[in-house]
N, C-alpha and C positions, 0 to 999 in steps of 0.2 A: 392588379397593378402592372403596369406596362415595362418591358424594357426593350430596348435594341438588340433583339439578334442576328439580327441580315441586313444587309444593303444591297439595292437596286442597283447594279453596276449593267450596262448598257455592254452586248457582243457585237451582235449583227445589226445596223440601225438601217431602215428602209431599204427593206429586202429590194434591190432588182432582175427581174426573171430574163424576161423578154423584150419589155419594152419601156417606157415609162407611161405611154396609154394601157400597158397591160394591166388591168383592175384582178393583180394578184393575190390572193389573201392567203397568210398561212393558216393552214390548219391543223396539222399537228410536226411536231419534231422528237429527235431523237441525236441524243449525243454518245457518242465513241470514242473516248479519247482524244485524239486531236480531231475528229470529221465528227460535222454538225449535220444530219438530214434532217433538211425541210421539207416536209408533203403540202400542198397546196389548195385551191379549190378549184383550178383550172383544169387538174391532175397530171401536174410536173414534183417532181423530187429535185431538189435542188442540194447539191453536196458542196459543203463547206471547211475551210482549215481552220481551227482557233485555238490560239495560244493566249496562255493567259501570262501578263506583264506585271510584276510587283515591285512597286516603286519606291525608293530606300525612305519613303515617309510610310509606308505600306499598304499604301492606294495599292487597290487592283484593277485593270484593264483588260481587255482582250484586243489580240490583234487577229483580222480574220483575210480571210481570201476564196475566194469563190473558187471553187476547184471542176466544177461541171453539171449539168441538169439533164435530167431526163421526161419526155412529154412520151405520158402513159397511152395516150390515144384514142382513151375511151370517154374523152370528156367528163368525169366523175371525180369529185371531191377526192383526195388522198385523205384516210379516216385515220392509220393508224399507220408508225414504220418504227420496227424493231430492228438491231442491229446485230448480228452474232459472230463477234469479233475471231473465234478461230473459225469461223468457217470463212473469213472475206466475204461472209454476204449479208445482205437485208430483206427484213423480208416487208411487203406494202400488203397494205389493205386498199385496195379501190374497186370500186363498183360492185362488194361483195365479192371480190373475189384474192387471196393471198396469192400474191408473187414473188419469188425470188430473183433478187436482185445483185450483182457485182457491186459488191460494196466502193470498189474505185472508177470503175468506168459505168456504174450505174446499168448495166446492158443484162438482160432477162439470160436466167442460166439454159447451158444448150438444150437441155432435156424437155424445159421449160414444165416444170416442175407447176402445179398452183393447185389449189381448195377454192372452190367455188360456194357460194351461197352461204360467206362466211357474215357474220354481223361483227366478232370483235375476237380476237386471241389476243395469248400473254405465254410469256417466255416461262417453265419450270424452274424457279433459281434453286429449288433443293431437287435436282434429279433424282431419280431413281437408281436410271443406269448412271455408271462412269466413265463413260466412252471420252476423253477429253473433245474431239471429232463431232461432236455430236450434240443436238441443244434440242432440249424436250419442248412441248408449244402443248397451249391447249386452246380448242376452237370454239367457238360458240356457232351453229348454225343457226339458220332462219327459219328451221324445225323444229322439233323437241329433242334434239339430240345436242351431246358435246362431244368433239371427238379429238384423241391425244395421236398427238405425231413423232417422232422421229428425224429432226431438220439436220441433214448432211451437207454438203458442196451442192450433190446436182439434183436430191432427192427429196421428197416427204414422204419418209414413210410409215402408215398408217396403224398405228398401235390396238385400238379401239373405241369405241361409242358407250354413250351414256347417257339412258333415257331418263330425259326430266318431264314435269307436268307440263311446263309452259316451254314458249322458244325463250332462251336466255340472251338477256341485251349487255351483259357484260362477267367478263370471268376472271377468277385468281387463280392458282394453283402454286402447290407448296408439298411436296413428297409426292401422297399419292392421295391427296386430299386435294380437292377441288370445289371451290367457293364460289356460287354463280347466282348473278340476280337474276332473276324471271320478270315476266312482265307482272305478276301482283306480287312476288314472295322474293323474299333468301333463302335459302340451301346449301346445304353441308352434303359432297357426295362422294364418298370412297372410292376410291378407282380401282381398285382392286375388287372390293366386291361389290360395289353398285347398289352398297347401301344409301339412302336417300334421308338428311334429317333438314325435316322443316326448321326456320330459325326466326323471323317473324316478316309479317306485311310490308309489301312493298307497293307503292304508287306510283307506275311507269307515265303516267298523264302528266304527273304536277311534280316530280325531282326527277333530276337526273342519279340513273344507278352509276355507285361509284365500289367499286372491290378494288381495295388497296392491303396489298399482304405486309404485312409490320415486322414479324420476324417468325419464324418458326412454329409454323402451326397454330398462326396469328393472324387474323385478316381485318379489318378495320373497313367499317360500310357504312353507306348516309342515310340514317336511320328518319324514324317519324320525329315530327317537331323538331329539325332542326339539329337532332342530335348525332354527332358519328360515337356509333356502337363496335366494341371490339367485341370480335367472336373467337374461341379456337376452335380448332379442329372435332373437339369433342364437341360442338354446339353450346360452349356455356360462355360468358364472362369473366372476365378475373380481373376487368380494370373499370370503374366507375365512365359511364358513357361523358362524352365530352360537348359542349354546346358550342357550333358554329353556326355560321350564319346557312340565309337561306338563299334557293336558287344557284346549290355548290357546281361548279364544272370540273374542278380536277384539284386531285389533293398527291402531296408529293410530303417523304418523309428523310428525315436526316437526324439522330439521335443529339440530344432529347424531344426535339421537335416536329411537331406536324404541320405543314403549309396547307391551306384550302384556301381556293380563289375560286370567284363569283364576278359579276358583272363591273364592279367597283372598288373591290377591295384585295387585297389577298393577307390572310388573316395568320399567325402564329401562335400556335397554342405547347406545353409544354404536355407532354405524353405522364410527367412525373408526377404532376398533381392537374392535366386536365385543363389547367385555367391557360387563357388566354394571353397573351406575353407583348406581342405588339397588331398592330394593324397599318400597314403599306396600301397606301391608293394606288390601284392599278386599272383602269376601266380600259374596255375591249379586249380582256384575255383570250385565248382561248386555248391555252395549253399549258399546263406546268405537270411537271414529275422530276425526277430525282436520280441521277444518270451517277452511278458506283460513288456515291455521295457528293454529288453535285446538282445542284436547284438550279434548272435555268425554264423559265416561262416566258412564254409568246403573244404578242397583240396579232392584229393583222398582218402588219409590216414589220417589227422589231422583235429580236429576241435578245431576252436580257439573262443574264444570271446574280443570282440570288447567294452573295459573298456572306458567309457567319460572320459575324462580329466576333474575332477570339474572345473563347473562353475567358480567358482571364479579366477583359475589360468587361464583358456582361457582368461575371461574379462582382469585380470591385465596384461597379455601378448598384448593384445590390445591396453591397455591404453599403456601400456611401446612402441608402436610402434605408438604411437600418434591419433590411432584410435578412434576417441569417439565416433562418431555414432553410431558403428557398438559396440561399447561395453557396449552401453549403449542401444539400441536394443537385446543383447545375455542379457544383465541381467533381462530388462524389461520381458522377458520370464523364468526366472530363478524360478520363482512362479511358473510354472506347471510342476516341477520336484519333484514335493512333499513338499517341502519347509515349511514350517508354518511361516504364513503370520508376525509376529511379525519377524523371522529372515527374511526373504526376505527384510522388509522393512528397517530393518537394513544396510543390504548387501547391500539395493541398493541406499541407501543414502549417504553409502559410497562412493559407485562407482561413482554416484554422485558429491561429493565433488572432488573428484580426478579429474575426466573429469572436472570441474569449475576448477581451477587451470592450467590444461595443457589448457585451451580455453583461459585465462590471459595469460600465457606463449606466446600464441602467438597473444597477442592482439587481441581477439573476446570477445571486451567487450561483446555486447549484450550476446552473446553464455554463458558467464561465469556469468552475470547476473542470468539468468535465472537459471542456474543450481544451483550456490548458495541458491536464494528463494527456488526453489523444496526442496531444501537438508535439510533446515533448520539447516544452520550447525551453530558451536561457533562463533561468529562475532571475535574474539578472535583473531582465525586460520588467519583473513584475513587481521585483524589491525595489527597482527604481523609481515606483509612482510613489512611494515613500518615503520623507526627507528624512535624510541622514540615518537611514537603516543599510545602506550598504556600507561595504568597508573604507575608510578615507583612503588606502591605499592601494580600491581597486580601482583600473582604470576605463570598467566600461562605457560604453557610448551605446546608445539604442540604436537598433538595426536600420539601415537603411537601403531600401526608403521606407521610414516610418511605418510601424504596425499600427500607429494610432496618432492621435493630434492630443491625448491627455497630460498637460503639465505635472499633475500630481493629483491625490486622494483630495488634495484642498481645494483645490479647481472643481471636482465633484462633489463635496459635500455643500460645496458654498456658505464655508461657515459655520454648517450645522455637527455640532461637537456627538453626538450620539448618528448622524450618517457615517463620522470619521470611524468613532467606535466600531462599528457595522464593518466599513473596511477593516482595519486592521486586527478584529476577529477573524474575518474571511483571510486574510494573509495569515494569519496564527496558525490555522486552521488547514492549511493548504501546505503549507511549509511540514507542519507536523505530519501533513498525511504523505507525503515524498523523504520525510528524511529518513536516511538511510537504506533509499531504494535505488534504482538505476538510474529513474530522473534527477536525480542529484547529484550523480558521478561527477565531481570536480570542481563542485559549489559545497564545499562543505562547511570553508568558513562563512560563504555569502549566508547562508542560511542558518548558519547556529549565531551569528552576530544578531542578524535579523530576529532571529527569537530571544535571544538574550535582550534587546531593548523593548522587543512588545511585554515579555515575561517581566520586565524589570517598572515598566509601568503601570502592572496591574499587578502587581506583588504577586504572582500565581507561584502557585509550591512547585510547578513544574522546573522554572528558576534553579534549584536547588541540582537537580539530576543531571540539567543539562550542562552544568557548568563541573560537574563532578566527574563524570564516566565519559570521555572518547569525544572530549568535546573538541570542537573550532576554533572559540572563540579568542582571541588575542587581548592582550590588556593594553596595548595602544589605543583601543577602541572602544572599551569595554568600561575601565578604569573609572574616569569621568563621568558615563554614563550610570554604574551604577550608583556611585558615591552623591549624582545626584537625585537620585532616588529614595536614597537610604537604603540601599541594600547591601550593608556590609558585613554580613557573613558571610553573602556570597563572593565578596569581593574578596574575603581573604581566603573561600575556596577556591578561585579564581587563581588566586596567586600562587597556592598551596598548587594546585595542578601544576604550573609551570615552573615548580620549583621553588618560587621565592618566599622560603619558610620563612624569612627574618619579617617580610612585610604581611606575613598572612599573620604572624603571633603580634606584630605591632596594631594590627588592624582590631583582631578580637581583645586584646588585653585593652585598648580604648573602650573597644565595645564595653567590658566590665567595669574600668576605672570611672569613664565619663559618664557613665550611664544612662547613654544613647539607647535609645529601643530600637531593638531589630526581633522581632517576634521568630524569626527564622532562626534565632542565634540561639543552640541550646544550653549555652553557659560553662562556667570555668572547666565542668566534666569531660566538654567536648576540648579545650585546650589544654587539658590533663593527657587527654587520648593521642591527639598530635606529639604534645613531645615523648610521648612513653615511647613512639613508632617512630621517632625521627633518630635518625642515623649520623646526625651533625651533632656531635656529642658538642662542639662548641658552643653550639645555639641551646642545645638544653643545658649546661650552665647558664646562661645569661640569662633565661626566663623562667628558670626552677627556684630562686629565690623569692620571685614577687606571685610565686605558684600558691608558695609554702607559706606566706605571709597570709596571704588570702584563706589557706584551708589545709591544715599539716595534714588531717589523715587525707586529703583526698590527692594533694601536692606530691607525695610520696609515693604514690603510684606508677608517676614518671617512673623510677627508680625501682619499683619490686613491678612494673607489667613492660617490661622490655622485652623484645620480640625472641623465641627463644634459638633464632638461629643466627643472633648476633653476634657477635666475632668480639672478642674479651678485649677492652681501652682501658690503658690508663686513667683517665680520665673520670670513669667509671667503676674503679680499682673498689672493693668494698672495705677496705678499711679509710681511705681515702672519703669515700660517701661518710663513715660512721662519722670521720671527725668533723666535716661536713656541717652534719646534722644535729651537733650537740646544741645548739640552737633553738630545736624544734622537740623537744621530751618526746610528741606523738609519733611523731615521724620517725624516731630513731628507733622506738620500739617495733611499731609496724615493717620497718626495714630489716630489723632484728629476725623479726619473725620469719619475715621471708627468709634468710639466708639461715635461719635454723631449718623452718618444718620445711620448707619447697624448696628450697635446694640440696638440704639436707647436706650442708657444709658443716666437718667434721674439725672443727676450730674451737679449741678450750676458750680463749677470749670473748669467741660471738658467744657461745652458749651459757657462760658466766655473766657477760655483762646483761646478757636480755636475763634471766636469775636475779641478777642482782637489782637490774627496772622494773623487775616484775612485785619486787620484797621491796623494793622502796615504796610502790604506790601502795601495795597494802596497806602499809605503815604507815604511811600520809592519809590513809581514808580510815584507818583505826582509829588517828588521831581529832579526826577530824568529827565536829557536833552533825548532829540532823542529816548523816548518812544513809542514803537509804538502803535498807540490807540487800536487797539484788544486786547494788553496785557492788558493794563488798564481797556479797559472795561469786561475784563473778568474776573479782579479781581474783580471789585467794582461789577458784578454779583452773586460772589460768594459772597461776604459781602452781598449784598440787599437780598439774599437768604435764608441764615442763622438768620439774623434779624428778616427776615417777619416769618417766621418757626417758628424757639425757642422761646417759651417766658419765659426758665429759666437763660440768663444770664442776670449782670445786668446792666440795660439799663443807667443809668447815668453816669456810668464810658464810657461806649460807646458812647452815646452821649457826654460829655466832649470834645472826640476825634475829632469826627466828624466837632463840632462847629468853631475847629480851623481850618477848612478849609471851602472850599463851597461845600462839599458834603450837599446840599439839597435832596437830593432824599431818604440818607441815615437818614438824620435827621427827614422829615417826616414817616417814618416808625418807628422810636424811639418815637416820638412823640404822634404818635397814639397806642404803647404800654404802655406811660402813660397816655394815656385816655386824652387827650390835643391835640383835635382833631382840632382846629378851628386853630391852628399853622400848624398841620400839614395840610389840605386845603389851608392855605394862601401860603405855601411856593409850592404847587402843580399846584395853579391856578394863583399865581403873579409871582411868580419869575423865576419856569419850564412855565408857560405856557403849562400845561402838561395837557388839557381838560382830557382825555381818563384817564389818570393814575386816575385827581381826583372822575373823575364818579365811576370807580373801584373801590377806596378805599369807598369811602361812602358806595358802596355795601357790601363791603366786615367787613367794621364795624359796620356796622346796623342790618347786619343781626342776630336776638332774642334781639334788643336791643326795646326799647320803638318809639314811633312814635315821641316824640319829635327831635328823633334823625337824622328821615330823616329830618325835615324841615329846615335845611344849605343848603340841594340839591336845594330849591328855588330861591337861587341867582345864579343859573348858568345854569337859563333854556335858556335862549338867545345864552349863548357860544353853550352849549348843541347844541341848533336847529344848530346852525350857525357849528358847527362840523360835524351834522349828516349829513347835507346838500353839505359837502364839502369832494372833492374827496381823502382828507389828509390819512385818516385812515379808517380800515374794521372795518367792524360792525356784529355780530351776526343779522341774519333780524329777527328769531324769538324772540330772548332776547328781542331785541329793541321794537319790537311791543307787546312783554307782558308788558315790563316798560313803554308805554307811557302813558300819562292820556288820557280817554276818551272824552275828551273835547277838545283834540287839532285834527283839519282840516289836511286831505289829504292833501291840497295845502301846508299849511305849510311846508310838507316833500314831496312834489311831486320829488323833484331832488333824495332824498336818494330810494325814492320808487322804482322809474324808476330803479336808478342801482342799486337797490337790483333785479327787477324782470332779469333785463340782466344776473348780476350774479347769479339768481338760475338758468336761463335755461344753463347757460352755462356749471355751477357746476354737471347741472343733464348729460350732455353731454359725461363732461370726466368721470363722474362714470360707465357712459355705455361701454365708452371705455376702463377703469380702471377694469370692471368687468372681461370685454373679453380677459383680459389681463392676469390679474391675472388665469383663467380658464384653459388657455396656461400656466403658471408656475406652475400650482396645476399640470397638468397632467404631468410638466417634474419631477417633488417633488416625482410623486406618479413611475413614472419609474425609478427613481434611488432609491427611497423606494425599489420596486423588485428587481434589482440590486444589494443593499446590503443585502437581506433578503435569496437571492439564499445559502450563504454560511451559517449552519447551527453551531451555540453556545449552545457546549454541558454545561449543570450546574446540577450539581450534588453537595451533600453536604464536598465533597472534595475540591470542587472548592473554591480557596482563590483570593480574591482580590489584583492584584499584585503590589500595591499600599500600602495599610495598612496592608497585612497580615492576616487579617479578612475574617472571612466566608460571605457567601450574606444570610442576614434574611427577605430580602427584594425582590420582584420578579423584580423591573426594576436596569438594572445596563449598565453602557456604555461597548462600545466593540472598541476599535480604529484598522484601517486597517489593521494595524502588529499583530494583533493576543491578544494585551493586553487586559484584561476586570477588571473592578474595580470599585468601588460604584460612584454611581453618583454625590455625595460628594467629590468623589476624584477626580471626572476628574477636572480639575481647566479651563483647556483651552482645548476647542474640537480639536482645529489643533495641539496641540502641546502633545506626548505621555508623562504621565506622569513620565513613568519607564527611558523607553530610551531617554528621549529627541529629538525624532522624528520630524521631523515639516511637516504637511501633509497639501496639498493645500486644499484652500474652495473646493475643487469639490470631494475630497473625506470623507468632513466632512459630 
């Protein structure tokens, strides 16, 4: 595929030498800076000024001026003129033979220096030496010899020879490697050691030999069929040979590009992939090369130069013709045109962007992916092919001039509801993979809005994280958007984040009243959690009554899971809650508890009235038909519980209770907190028949008491034996045998003896298996420990608990699956997140 890289801008137009019957023709030239030599076929050098003119539309021109000529005398063709700017001189090929020449008055140097029975030399551009004085040449004779110079002011002098098979018709040199065609071959020859490597056939009859040196130990030659073959120095290839036309006369280079001109054309090929780029009609050439990065070629009479077309309009004519590779390979090289590295990277970030874009255009996500990241362009640019995913109150505008002509994703899909899809996956997608990295730096809201309405479209659980932990998104934006969705959990997380407890509990308590679905929403537990953690003791009055309406044991949680390093309210006051709560039976008790067993509030009131809650439900469920006895015995456990515990309620009003019914169990334990122990025994040993309970108690009340006090345990050494001995009840074997007196016989307890020794062998049995068990569950503990330790939690004094809003001053803190992390205080329940409401199976707790 063809593009514009050069234009034919006209220098010198109908050379005049001598006369206008003079049938002058040039034949080759050489440019220096501002001085143009012309060699001729008459054999005059004609020396030339030209400056080049750039005109504020950025035409280029030349302006020239004929500065002086010189008539060689030998009536022979000028073949060849090199220039060697610190020496002021030039040197001519004519008639076989090198002369040196006064670069300004054209006049042969005094010494009269020259090389005879030369066929063709070329200038050393990578010397050996570094003499700055001094410019290396290599010869080709009309022998079998090459031979290397030394070109000074007034001297050539002669370095040495290098025997090849054939005479060589033209030569390169680059170090100390020298590239020369023969009359049937190419050759690679060291100059230093005069080592010789064939490289392949050459046909001096039917092409012209062309050695053109490319860059550093690179030479470029007009191979068979048409094709130019790049060689290096070591005789191999490393670049795919290039197909130009046939009948080549002279090939000139300028990065990325290689020029060859023939009879009718002169042709552009890119060096980077080879292919052909444009083709310029030029018929009657007979000279082109490439002067310290300047292309100027010759007909008979005119000499033109060969203007780049800038960079930047070849690339955008690429990009405009959907090329991206290829124009994004021409800019990748745009850098060694002189460039300075700050604009190149400019340029080519652009070009960049632009290629991402046409790669969208025609759905190559990955392709525009990647170009994107490279570019590190405005996240902006990309959110904006998306309607109404940016924020209403940002004020971007697309860069100008345009990176693209796309109105929107619906210009591109034309319609099609699953191409739409496809985009704004690839935006999900793209967004997700930059947030939180450096191409994001200061798009943080563009970007979490932008995912909060793709999220909020496709009800993705990702929704729930992004909106909870270190979000963006604002609720000017957000608001409307979700609520048209349906996604109001998130919306009252949403609120929750920026504070607005009042509209985030009005939001979820709809949730439960109306009975709206929101699958995301994990129900009154998670509004239970909110007010227990909220700090606005005003707002958990206003919504702790329709809590507790809904669900007393669960509503009171507010109230016993309050965070424990919160600061004592009024408000909050616990006798103030109890009258509260008289309201709610469950709830008062459950509150009870709390401020008896976990807080361990040493108050005769709390611990009498939970006593007294405790003996009233018994007594309600004694009275009550088709009881089932698990309830009942679980009440009167928690009564016997509490009793045995506390000894600051008070026991007569409790016992009162008791007595009207047959709770003995309950009344011996009242009993023996007024020290009216021989009641509470009578009713353990006559009336339960409860051997065990009253050995217990004696222990348990004698002990620091006086010795009088065991001897009641003497009338019950016969039950005692006759228990130990009986397979009714377990026995501790060590307790038992430090309590026995040493005066009672083996025989006496032979029976408990025996199954005590059965059951320790048997106890030692399952411990061994219980060990090996356990060793099996430590090592799965210790590989899902590794498991979750792989993903690493950064903490830093930024870092806030997403829970309380507080810093961590403390080094242990939890971390739940989603990405939440929050003081270990805060997590209330490991499976369940405290933010989102999450609920996470045991296996990822």
């Amino acid at each position: 595929m063809s593009i514009k890289a050069f234009e034919l801008v006209p220098a010198i137009e109908r050379v005049k030498l001598m006369s206008d019957k003079a049938k002058t023709q040039i034949e080759c030239i050489d440019v220096c800076g501002k001085n143009v030599y012309i060699g001729t076929n008459d054999c005059f050098v004609v020396h030339y000024s030209i400056e080049e003119v750039t005109s504020p539309s950025g035409r280029v021109s030349y302006k020239t001026e004929k500065q002086g000529h010189k008539y060689l005398t030998v009536k022979k063709p000028v073949i060849q003129i090199k220039s060697a700017s610190a020496l002021n001189r030039i040197m001519v090929l004519c008639d076989n033979t090198l002369t040196l020449l006064n670069m300004f008055d054209l006049e042969p140097v005094v010494t009269g220096a020259k090389v005879k029975s030369v066929s063709h030399f070329c200038i050393n551009e990578n010397p050996i030496r570094t003499n700055p004085f001094s410019v290396e040449i290599c010869v080709a004779l009309k022998k079998k010899t090459i031979q290397l110079y030394t070109v000074t002011e007034d001297r050539l002098m002669h370095l040495r020879d290098l025997s090849v098979p054939d005479p060589a018709v033209a030569v390169g040199i680059d170090g100390i490697h020298v590239c020369a065609a023969l009359s049937t071959q190419y050759c690679m020859v060291n100059s230093e050691t005069g080592q010789l490597t064939d490289l392949f056939p050459f046909d001096s009859e039917h092409q012209n030999a062309i050695v053109k040196r490319i860059s550093k130990e690179e030479f470029l030659l007009s191979g068979p069929s048409a094709l130019g073959m790049f060689v290096t120095s070591a005789g191999i290839s490393q670049r795919p040979p290039m197909q130009w036309s046939d009948n080549l006369l002279s090939v000139g280079y300028v990065h990325p590009y290689i020029l060859a001109m023939n009879d009718e054309f002169i042709t552009v090929h890119s060096i980077l992939d080879q292919q052909q780029k444009q083709a310029i009609p030029f018929q009657g050439g007979v000279a082109l090369d490439d002067f310290d990065g300047r292309l100027f070629v010759a007909s008979g009479r005119e000499v033109y130069s060969l203007v780049p077309v800038p960079f930047e309009k070849q690339i955008q004519a690429l990009l405009a013709d959907k090329r991206v590779t290829e124009a994004l390979e021409l800019a990748k090289n745009a850098n060694r045109t002189g460039m300075s590295r700050d604009k190149f990277l400019k340029m080519y970030r652009r070009i960049q962007q632009q290629a991402a874009f046409i790669q969208l255009a025609q759905k190559e996500f990955d392709e525009a992916r990647e170009l994107l990241r490279e570019s590190e362009i405005d996240i902006r640019e990309l959110i904006s092919l998306y309607p109404h995913l940016l924020p209403s109150n940002c004020n971007f505008t697309r860069s100008v001039p345009a990176l693209h002509e796309i109105a929107d994703v619906n210009q591109l899909a034309k319609g099609d509801n699953s191409v739409i899809m496809d985009y704004k996956y690839f935006l999900r997608t793209y967004l997700e993979e930059i947030r939180g990295t450096k191409d994001a730096y200061g798009f943080k809201q563009e970007i979490d809005i932008a995912l909060l309405k793709l999220y909020a479209e496709t009800n993705s659980p990702e929704l729930l994280t992004l909106v909870a932990v270190d979000t963006g998104c604002d609720l000017h934006d957000c608001v409307d958007w979700l609520e048209k969705y349906g996604r109001f959990h998130v919306l009252g997380i949403l609120y929750k984040y920026h504070g607005e407890y009042d509209k985030a509990l009005s939001v979820w308590t709809r949730l439960v009243d109306d009975g709206v679905k929101d699958e995301a929403f994990p129900g009154l537990p998670f509004i239970v959690e909110v007010l227990a953690n909220l700090s606005d003791h005003d707002l958990v009055w206003k919504y702790i009554d329709w809590v507790l309406e809904k669900d007393e044991e669960l509503g009171v949680k507010v109230l016993t899971e309050r965070p424990a390093n919160e600061p004592p309210s009024e408000r909050l006051r616990p006798d103030a809650v109890i009258d509260y709560l008289h309201r709610f039976p469950k709830a008062v008790i459950t509150y009870l508890e709390y401020l008896v067993f976990q807080r361990k509030l040493e108050k005769e009131t709390y611990h009498t009235h939970l006593a007294v809650l405790y003996m009233d439900n018994v007594l309600q469920l004694m009275k009550k038909e088709n009881v089932k006895k698990e309830e009942l015995d679980m009440a009167r456990s928690k009564l016997r519980h509490m009793l045995q515990l506390s000894n600051l309620y008070r026991v007569q009003l409790i016992l009162g209770k008791a007595k009207e019914t047959d709770m003995h169990a309950e009344c011996a334990i009242l009993y023996g907190k007024l020290e009216e122990h021989d009641k509470a025994l009578r009713i353990l040993v006559h009336k339960l028949k409860d051997y065990g309970a009253a050995e217990n108690y004696c222990l348990v009340n004698s002990q620091g008491k006086e010795p009088s006090y065991r001897k009641r345990r003497d009338t019950l050494v016969t039950p005692a034996v006759a228990l130990l001995n009986s397979s009714v009840a377990e026995f501790d074997t060590i307790k038992v045998l430090q309590l026995l007196p040493d005066n009672w016989s083996v025989g006496l307890l032979s029976q408990f003896l025996t199954r005590a020794v059965r059951s320790s062998m048997h106890s030692s049995r399952m411990t061994r298996i219980e060990r090996m068990m356990s060793r099996v569950e430590n090592l799965r503990s210790k590989e899902t420990c590794i498991e979750l330790q792989r993903d690493p939690v950064v903490m830093n004094e930024e870092r806030l608990c997403a829970v309380c809003k507080r810093a961590f001053n403390d080094p242990t803190f939890v971390r739940y699956p989603n990405g939440v992390v929050t003081h270990v205080h805060c997590a209330k329940n490991k499976f369940i997140c405290p933010v989102t409401g999450r609920l996470f199976s045991s296996g990822h707790s």
